[in-house]
C-alpha positions as a LaTeX table, in Angstrom:
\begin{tabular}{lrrr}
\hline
Residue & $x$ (\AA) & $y$ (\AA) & $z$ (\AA) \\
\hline
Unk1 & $-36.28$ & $-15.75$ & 72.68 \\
Unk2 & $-35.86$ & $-14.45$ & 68.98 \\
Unk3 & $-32.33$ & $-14.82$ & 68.22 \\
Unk4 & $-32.88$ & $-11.12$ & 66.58 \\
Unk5 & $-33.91$ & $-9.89$ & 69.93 \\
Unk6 & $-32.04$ & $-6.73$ & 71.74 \\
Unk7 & $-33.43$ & $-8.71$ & 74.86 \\
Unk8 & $-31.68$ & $-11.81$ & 74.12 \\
Unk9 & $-28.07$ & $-10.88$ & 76.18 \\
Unk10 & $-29.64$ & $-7.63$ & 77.98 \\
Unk11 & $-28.46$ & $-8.87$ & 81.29 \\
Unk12 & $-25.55$ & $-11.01$ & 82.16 \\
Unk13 & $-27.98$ & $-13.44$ & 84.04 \\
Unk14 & $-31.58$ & $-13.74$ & 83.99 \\
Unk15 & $-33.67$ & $-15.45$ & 86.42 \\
Unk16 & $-36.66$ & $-15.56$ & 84.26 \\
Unk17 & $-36.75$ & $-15.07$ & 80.45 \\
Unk18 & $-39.68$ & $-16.32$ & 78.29 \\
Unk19 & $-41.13$ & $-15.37$ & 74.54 \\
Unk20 & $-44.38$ & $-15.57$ & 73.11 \\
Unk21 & $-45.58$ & $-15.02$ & 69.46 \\
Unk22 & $-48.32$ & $-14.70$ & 67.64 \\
Unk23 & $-49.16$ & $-14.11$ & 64.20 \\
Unk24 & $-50.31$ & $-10.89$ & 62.75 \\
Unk25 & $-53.68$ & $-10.51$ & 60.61 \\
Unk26 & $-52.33$ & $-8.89$ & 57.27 \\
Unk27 & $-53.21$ & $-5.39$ & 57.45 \\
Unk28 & $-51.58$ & $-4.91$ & 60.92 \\
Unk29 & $-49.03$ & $-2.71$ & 62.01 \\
Unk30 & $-45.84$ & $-3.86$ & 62.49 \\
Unk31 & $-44.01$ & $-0.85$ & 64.45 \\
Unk32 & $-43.39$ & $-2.09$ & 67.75 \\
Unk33 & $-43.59$ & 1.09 & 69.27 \\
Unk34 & $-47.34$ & 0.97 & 68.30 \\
Unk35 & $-48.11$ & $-2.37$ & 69.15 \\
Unk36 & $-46.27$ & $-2.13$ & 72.80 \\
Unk37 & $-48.37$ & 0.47 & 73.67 \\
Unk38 & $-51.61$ & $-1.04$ & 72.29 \\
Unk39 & $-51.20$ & $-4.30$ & 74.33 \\
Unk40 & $-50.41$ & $-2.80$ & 77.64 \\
Unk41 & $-51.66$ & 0.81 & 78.08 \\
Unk42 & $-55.40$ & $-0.93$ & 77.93 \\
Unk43 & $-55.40$ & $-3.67$ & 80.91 \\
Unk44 & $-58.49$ & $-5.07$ & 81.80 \\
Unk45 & $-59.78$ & $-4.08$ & 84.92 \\
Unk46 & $-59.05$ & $-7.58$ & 86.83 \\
Unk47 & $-55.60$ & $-6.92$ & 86.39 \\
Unk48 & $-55.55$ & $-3.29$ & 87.53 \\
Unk49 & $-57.14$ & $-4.60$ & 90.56 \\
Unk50 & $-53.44$ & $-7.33$ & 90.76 \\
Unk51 & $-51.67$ & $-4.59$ & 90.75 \\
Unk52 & $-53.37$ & $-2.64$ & 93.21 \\
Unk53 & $-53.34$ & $-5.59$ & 95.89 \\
Unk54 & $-49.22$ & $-6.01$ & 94.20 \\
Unk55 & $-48.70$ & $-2.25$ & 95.72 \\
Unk56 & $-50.06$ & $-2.61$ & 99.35 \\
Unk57 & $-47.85$ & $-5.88$ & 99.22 \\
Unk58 & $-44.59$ & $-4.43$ & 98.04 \\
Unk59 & $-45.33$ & $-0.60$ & 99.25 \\
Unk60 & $-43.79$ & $-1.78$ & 102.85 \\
Unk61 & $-40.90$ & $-3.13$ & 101.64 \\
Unk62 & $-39.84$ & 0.00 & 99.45 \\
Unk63 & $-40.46$ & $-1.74$ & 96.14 \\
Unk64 & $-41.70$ & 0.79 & 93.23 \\
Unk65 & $-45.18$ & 0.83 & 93.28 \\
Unk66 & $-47.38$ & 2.02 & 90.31 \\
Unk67 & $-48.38$ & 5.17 & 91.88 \\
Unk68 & $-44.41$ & 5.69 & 91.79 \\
Unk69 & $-44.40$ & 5.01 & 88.81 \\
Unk70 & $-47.06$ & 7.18 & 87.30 \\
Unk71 & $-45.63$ & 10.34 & 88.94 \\
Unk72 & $-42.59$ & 9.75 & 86.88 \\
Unk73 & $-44.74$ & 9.57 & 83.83 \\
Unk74 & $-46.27$ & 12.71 & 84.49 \\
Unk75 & $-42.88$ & 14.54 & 85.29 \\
Unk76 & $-42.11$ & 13.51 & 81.78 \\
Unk77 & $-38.68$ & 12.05 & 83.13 \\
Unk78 & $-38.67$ & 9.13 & 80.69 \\
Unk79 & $-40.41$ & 8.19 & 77.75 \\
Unk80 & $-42.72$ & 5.30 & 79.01 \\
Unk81 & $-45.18$ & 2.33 & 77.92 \\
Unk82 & $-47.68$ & 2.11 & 80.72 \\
Unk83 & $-45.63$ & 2.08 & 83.74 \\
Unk84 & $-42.37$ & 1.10 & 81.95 \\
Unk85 & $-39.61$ & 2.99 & 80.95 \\
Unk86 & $-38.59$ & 2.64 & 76.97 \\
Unk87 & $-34.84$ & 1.64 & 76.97 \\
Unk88 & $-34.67$ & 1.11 & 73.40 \\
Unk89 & $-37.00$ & 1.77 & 70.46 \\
Unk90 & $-36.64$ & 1.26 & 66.52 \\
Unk91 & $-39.39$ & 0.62 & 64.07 \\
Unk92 & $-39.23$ & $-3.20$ & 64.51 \\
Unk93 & $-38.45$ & $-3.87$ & 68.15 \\
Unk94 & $-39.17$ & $-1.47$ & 71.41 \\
Unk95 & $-37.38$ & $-2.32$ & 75.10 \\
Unk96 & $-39.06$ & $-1.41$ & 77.94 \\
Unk97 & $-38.90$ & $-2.28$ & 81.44 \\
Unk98 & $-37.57$ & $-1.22$ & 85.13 \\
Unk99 & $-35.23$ & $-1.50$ & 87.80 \\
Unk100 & $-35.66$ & $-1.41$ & 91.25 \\
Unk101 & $-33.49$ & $-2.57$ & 94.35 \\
Unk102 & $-35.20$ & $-6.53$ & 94.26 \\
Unk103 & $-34.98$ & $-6.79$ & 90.08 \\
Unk104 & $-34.88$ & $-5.32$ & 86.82 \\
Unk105 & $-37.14$ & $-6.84$ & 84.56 \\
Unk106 & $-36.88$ & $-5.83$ & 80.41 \\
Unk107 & $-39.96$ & $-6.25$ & 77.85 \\
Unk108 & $-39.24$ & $-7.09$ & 74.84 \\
Unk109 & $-41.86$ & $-6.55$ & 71.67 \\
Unk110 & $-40.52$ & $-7.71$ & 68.05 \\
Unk111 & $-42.47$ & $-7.22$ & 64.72 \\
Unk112 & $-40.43$ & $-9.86$ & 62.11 \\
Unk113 & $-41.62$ & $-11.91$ & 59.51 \\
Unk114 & $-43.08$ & $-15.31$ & 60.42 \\
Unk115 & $-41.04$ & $-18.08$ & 58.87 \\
Unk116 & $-44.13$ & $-20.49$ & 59.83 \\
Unk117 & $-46.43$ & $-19.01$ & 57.00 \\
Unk118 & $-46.17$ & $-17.66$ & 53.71 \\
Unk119 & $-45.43$ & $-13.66$ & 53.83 \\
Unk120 & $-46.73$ & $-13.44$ & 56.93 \\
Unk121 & $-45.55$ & $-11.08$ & 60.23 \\
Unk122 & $-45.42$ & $-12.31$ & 64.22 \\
Unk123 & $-45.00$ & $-10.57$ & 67.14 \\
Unk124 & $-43.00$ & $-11.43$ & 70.06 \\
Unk125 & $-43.62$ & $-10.04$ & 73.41 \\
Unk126 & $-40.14$ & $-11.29$ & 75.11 \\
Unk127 & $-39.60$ & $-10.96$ & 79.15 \\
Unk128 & $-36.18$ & $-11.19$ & 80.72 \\
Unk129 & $-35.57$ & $-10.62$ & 84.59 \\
Unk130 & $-32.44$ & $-10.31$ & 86.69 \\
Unk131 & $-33.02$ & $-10.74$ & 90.58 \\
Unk132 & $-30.59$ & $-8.56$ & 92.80 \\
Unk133 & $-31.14$ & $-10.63$ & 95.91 \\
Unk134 & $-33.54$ & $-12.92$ & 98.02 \\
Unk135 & $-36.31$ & $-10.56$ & 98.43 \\
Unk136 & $-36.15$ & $-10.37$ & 94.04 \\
Unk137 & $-35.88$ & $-14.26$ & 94.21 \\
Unk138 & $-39.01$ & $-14.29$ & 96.81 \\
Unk139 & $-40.61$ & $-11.88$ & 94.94 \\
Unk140 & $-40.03$ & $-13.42$ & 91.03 \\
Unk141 & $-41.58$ & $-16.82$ & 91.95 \\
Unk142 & $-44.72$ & $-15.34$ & 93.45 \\
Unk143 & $-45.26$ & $-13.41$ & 90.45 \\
Unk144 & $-44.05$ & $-15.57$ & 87.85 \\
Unk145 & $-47.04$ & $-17.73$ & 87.27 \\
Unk146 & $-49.23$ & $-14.33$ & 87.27 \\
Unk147 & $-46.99$ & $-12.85$ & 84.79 \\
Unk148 & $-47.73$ & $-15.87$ & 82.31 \\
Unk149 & $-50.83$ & $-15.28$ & 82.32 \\
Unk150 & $-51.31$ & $-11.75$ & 82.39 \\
Unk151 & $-48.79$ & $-11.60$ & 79.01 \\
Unk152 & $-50.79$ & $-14.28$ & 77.52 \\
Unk153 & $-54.35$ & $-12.13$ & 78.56 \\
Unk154 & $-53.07$ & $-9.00$ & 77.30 \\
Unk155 & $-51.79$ & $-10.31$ & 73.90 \\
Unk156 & $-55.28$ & $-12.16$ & 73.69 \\
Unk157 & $-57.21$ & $-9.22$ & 74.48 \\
Unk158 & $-55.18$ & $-6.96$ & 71.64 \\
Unk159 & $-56.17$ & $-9.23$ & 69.57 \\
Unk160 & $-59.84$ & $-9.84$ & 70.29 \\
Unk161 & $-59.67$ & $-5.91$ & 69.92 \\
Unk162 & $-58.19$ & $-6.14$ & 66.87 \\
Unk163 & $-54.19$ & $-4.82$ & 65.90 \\
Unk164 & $-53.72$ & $-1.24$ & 64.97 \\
Unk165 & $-53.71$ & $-0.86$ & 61.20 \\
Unk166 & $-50.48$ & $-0.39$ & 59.10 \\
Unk167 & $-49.67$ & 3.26 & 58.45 \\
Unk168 & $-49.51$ & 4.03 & 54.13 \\
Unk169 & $-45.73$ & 4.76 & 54.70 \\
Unk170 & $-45.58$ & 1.23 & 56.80 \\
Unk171 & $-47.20$ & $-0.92$ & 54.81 \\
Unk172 & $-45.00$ & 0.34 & 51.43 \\
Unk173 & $-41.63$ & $-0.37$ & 53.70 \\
Unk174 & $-43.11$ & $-3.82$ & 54.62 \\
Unk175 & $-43.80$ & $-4.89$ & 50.93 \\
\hline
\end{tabular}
């Protein structure tokens, strides 16, 4: 977890936190906002179908469910990233996440520079989670080896895609 990070001391426990990075092709964007959305409002269809069987699983015990969720989004009660509701949002860093009666989970995505190369930028996509009881403690460790690998898939498949380009008034603030 970036030390930088609004996600770092979010909760006052977490049961989960974890942080990937990756470096950004020069050119990229570097507004969070726009990167956040880019990496998870296109999913690839194997994991829309996880979150469909994720629904039928959780649906009976009165967890949020996608559907749920998506009827907020079109009431317009929140501004969202996919599913998620934005918590916090500046140029460099967006939070994003939701609470329900098992958990609230935060994401975290941070544009900074990458101190590992020469002038070049990272991104951090940052998860922290903060169970409320057994059924969130139940529920975390089934999910928690999915949730690797579905951050790790998404942030591959941005990048296969390739990043959203730097806006003119972007790149001049980044130089």
């Amino acid at each position: 977890m970036p030390d930088d990070s609004r996600l770092r001391n979010v909760f006052s426990t977490t049961d989960l936190v974890d942080a990937f990075a990756l470096e950004l092709p020069e050119g990229a964007s570097c507004d969070a906002g726009v990167l956040a959305r880019f990496v998870f409002e296109r999913l690839p269809p194997w994991m829309l179908k996880l979150m469909r069987l994720r629904d039928a699983l959780v649906g009976v015990f009165g967890l949020k469910t996608v559907k749920r969720l998506d009827d907020e989004l079109a009431r317009g009660q929140h501004p969202r990233i996919a599913v998620f509701k934005v918590y916090e949002e500046s140029g460099r860093e967006v939070v994003f996440g939701e609470n329900d009666k098992h958990l609230d989970v935060r994401f975290s995505v941070l544009c900074g520079e990458d101190r590992t190369s020469r002038g070049g930028r990272r991104l951090v996509l940052a998860t922290a989670v903060q169970c409320h009881n057994r059924l969130g403690r139940f529920y975390l460790a089934c999910i928690a080896p999915f949730h690797r690998l579905i951050v790790r898939s998404c942030l591959a498949s941005a990048a296969r895609r390739g990043w959203p380009r730097a806006q003119p008034l972007e790149s001049a603030s980044a130089a």
